[in-house]
C-alpha positions in Angstrom: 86.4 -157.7 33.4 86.8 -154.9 31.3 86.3 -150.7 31.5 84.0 -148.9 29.2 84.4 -145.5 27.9 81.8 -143.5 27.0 81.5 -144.9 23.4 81.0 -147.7 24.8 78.8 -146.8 27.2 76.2 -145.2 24.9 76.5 -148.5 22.6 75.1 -150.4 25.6 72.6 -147.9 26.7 71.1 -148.3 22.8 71.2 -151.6 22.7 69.5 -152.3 26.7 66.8 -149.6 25.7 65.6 -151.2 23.0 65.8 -154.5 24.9 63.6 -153.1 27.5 60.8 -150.9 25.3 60.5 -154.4 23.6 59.8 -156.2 26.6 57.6 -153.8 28.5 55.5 -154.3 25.1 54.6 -157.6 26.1 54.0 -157.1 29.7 57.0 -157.7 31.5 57.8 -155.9 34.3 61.3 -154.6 35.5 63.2 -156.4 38.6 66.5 -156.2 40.2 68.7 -158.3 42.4 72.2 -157.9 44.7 75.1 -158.5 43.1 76.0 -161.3 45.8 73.4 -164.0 46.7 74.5 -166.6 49.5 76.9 -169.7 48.4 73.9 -172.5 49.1 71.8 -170.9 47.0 73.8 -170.9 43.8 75.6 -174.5 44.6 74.1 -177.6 43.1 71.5 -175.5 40.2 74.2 -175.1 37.0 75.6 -178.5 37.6 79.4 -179.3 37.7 80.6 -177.6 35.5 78.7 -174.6 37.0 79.7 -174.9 40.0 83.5 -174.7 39.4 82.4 -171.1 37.6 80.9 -169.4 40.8 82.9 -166.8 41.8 82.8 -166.9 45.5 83.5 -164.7 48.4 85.5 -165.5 51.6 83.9 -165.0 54.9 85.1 -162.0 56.7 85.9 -160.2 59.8 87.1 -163.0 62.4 86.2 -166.1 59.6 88.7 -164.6 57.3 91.5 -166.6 58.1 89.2 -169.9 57.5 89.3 -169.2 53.8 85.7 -170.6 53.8 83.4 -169.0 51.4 79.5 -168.1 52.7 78.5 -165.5 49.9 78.9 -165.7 45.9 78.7 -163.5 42.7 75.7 -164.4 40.7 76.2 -166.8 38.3 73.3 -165.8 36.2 69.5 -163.8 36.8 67.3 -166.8 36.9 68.4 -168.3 39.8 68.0 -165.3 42.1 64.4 -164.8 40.1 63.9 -168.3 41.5 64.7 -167.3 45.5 62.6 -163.9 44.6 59.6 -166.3 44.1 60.0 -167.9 46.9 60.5 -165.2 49.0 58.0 -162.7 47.9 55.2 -164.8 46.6 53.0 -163.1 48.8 53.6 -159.7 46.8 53.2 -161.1 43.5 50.9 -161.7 41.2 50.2 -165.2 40.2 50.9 -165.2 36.4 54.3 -162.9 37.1 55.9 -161.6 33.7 60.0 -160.3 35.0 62.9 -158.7 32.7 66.0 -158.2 34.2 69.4 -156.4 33.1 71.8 -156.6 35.8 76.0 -158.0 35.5 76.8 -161.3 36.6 79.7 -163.1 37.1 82.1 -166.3 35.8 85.2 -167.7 36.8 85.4 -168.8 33.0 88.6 -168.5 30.3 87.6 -165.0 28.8 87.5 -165.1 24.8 85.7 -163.5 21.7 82.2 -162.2 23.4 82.8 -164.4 26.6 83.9 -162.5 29.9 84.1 -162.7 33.3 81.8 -160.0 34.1 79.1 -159.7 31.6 75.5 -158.2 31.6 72.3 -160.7 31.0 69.0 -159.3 29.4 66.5 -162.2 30.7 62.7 -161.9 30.5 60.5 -165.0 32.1 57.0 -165.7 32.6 56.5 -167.5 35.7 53.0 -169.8 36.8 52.3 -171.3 33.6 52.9 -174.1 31.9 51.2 -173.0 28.4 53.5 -173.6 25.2 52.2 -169.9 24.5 54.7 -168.9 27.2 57.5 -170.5 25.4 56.3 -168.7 21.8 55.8 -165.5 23.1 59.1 -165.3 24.4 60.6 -166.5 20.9 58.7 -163.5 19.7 59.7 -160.9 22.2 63.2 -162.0 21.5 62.9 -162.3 17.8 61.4 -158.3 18.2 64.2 -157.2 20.0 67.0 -158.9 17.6 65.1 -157.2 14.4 65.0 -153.8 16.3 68.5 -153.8 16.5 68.9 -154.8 13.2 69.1 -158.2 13.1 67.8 -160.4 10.1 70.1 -163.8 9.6 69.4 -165.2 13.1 67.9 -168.8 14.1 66.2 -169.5 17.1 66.6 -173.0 17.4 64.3 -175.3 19.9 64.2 -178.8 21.7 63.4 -180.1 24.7 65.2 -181.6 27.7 63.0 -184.9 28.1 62.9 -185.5 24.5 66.6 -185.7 25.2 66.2 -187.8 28.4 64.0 -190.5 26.6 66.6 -190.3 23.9 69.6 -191.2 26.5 67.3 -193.6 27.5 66.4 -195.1 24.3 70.2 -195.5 23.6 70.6 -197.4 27.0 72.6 -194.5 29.2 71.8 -195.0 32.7 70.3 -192.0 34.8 73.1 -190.8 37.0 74.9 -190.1 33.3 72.5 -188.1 32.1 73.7 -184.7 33.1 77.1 -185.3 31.8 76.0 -186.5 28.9 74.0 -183.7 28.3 76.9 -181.2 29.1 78.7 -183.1 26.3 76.3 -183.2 23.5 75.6 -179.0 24.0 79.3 -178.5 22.4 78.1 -180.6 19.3 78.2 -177.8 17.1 81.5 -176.4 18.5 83.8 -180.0 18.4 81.7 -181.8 16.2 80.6 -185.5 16.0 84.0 -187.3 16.8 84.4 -185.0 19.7 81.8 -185.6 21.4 82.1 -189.3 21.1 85.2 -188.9 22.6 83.9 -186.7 25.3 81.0 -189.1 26.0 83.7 -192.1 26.8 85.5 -189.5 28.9 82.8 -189.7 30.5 81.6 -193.1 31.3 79.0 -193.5 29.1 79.6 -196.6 27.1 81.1 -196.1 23.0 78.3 -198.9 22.0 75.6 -196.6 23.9 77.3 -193.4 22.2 77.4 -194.6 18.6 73.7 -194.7 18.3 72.4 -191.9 20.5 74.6 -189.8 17.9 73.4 -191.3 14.6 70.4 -190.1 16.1 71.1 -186.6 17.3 73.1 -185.7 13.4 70.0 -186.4 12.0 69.1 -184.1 9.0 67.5 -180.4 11.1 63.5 -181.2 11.5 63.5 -184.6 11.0 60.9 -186.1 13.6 62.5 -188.5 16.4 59.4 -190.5 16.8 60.4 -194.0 16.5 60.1 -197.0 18.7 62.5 -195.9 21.2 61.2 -193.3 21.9 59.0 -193.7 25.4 55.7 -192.0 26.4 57.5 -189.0 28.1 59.6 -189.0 24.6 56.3 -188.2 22.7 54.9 -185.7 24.7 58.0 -183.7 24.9 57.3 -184.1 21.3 54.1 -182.9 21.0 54.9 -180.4 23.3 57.3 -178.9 20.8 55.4 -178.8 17.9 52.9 -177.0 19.7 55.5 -174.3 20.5 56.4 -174.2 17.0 52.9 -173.9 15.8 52.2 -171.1 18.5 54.8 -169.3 17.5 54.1 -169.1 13.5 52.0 -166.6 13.6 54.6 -164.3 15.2 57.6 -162.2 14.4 59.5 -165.5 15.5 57.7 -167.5 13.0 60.4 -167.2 10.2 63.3 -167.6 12.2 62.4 -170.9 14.5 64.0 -174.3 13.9 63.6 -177.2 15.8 67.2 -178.7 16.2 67.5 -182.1 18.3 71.0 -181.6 18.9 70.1 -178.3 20.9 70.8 -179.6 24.3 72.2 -176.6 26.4 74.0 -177.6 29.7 72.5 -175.9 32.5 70.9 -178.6 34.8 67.8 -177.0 35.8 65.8 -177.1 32.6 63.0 -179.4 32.5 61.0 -178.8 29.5 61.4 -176.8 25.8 65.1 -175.0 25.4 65.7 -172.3 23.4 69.1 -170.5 21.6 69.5 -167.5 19.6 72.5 -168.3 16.8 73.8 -165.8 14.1 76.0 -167.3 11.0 79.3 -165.2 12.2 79.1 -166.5 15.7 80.6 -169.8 17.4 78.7 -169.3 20.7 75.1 -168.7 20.8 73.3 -164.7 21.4 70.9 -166.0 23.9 69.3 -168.9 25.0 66.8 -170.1 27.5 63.7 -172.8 28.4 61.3 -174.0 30.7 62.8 -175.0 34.2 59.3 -175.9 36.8 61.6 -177.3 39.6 63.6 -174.5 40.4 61.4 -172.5 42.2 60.3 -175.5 44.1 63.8 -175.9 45.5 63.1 -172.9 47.6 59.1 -173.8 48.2 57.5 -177.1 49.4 55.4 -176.0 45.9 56.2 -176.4 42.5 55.8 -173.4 40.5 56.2 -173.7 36.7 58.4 -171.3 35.1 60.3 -170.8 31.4 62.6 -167.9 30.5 65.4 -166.4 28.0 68.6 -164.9 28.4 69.9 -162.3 25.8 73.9 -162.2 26.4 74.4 -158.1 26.2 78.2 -158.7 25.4 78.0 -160.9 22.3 75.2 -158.9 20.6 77.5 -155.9 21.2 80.4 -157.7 19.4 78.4 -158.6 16.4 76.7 -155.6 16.2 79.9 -153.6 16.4 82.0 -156.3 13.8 78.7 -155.5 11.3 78.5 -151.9 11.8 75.0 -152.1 12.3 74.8 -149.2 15.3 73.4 -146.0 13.9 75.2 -143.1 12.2 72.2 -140.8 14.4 73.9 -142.8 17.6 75.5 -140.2 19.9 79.0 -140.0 19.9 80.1 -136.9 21.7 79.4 -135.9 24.4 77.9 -132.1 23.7 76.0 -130.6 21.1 77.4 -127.2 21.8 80.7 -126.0 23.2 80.3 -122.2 25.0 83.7 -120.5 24.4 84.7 -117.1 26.3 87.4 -114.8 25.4 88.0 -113.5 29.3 87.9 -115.7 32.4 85.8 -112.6 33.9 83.1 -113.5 31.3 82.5 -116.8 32.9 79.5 -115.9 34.5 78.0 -115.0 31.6 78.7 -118.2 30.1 77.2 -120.9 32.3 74.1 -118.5 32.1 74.1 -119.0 28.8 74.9 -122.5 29.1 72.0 -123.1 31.4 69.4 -121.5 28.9 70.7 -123.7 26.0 70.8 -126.9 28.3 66.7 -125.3 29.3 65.3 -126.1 25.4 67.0 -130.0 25.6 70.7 -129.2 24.2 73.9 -130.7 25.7 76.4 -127.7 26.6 79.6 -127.9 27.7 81.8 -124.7 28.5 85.0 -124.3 28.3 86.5 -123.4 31.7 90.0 -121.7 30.0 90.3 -118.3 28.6 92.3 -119.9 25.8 92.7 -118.8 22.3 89.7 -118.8 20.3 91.5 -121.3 17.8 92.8 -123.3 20.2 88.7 -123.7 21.9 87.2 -124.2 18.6 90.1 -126.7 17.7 89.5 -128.9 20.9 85.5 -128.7 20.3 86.5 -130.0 16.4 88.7 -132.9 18.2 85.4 -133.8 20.4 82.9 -134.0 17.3 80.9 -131.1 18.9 79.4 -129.4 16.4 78.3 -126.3 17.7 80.6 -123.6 18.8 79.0 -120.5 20.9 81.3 -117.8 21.5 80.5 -114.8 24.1 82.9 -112.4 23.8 82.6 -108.3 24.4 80.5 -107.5 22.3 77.6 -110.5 22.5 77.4 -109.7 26.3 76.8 -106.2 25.4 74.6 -106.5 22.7 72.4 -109.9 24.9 73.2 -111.9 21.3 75.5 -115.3 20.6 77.5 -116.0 17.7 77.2 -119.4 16.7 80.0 -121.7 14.3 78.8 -124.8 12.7 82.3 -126.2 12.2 81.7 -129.2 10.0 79.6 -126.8 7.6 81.7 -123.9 8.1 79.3 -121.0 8.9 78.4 -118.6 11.4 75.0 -116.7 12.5 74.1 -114.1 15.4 71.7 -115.2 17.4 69.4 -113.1 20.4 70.5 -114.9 23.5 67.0 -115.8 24.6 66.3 -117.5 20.9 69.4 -119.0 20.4 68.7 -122.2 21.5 65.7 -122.9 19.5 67.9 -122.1 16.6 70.5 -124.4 17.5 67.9 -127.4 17.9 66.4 -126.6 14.3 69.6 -126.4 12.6 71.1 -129.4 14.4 67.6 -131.2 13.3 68.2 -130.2 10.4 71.4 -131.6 9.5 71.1 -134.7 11.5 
């Protein structure tokens, strides 16, 4: 859990705006949840390996001593999203289009882009079970990754029962399933033997793991179809291709491969899976899928439902190791400073201040009668780049001289049209 100073700050504000103009684009409609959700309802939906990741929170007043827990952090946004659903399905439309950018929280081992408190940018279409659901999120993604500059990423796609009928196939019994799958997601972080190894670890047999592998490291878009593969098998399939036929015709088009050893470990997907990769990054930028049980757990309905997660944190990482954030991003936190010779002045100065901060500027006035140098040298150390100085003779005169310190000049200015100038010259040289 980290701090964030203001350049930091104003990185993330960039990169969450763009994230939600792209989004309201396509429909999607802004939604918040608490920070702390109750303990059953995050137990049991991220599988095992989840679970040991909740954060949770001891009960309080008189329970305190119990060291029982009744209330958790959230783990991630889609889960609440789910209990929303439930709760409020009388308030919502039936075809419901969310975003949501909130923090959540994970008892994980922090490294490069992975923290313990993190944000999550997810979007999710919920009461449909079109494969246009899943390609229009692959394009709303794909716009919000070139809008921040991206260009090199993949989006790859698979699907959680073509996976099943795969385990199947390779004669893994049901109960391993999960585990297995939670295994095979770190292919492309330990590699073939690993994951062998991992797979004995746990319980599923070496002459059941050999071949489920020789069929998962098989070249990227080679079709699975074969004769193990069952009727569910082929219309996961099917289902798939659609997806990727959808989604050709939009700004995803380029950037979509279908990956069979894409498995992703979360327990509640039921259908197509999505992740976002970049060359110059182990872990993933985003990832999502189809998940039509979850809402049911909190409903005697199903209600089908798909969505995708942007992680906030390793774009910003990326985007900062590239340079890609814009020279035109802000990064100080005035346009002009107002400097005053005499303390008496004062009142004169946040005057002016507030008729510079009336045309759009950012003002800040310096609250010491310090030395002109020393003022004008602690507005250079700030990257203002307007100086304003009121001294005598400007509040006698109604005018305002104004420094431009990185070009090194100076004009007098009537107070009431100073502004104005400011804005044009600060256009002006970007």
């Amino acid at each position: 859990m980290r701090d964030f100073l203001p350049d930091d700050v104003r990185r993330r504000e960039y990169v969450i705006g763009i994230v939600k103009r792209v989004y309201e684009r396509y429909g999607y409609e802004p939604l918040e949840t608490p920070a702390a959700e109750n303990l059953e309802t995050l137990m049991g939906k991220y599988g095992d390996e989840g679970n040991q990741l909740i954060f949770k929170i001891l009960k309080r007043g008189e329970h305190e001593a119990s060291g029982q827990a009744d209330l958790a952090l959230r783990y991630d946004l889609t889960v609440p999203l789910a209990r929303v659903i439930a709760h409020h399905q009388s308030k919502l439309p039936r075809l419901f289009k969310r975003y949501q950018i909130q923090p959540v929280w994970r008892a994980d081992r922090p490294a490069r882009g992975r923290f313990r408190e993190f944000y999550q940018c997810d979007v999710d279409f919920i009461g449909s079970t079109s494969p246009a659901v899943e390609a229009e999120l692959c394009a709303a993604v794909a716009d919000v990754l070139k809008d921040l500059g991206f260009n090199d990423f993949k989006i790859r796609i698979n699907h959680r029962q073509l996976l099943t009928s795969l385990l199947t196939g390779a004669g893994i019994a049901e109960p391993l399933h999960t585990s297995a799958l939670v295994a095979l997601d770190k292919l492309d972080k330990i590699g073939r033997d690993g994951v062998s190894a991992e797979l004995v670890s746990r319980g599923v047999p070496a002459e059941a793991a050999t071949p489920l592998l020789e069929v998962m490291t098989r070249r990227p878009g080679e079709s699975p179809i074969g004769p193990a593969l069952d009727e569910a098998g082929r219309r996961a399939w099917e289902n798939v291709v659609a997806i990727l036929n959808l989604a050709g015709g939009t700004s995803a088009g380029d950037h979509l491969d279908w990956d069979l050893t894409l498995a992703r470990g979360l327990s509640y997907y039921t259908g197509a899976i999505m992740e976002i990769n970049v060359p110059d990054l182990a872990g993933s930028l985003g990832g999502g899928g189809r998940y039509d049980n979850l809402v049911g757990m909190f409903l005697d309905q199903s209600i089908p439902a798909c969505g995708f997660s942007l992680g906030l944190e390793r774009i910003l990482v990326v985007m900062g190791e590239r340079g890609m954030f814009p020279a035109s991003l802000a990064t100080t936190a005035a346009d002009v400073m107002v400097a005053v010779f005499d303390a008496v002045d004062l009142p004169h100065a946040m005057r002016v201040a507030a008729s510079l901060r009336g045309v759009g500027l950012r003002v800040l006035v310096y609250p010491d009668a310090d030395k002109i140098g020393k003022q004008i040298k602690y507005a250079d150390s700030r990257a203002i780049p307007f100086v304003a100085i009121l001294g005598s003779d400007e509040i006698a005169t109604g005018t305002l001289t104004v420094k431009h310190l990185a070009a090194k000049t100076q004009h007098t200015y009537d107070q009431d049209g100073a502004g104005a100038a400011i804005l044009k010259e600060l256009k002006q040289r970007g």
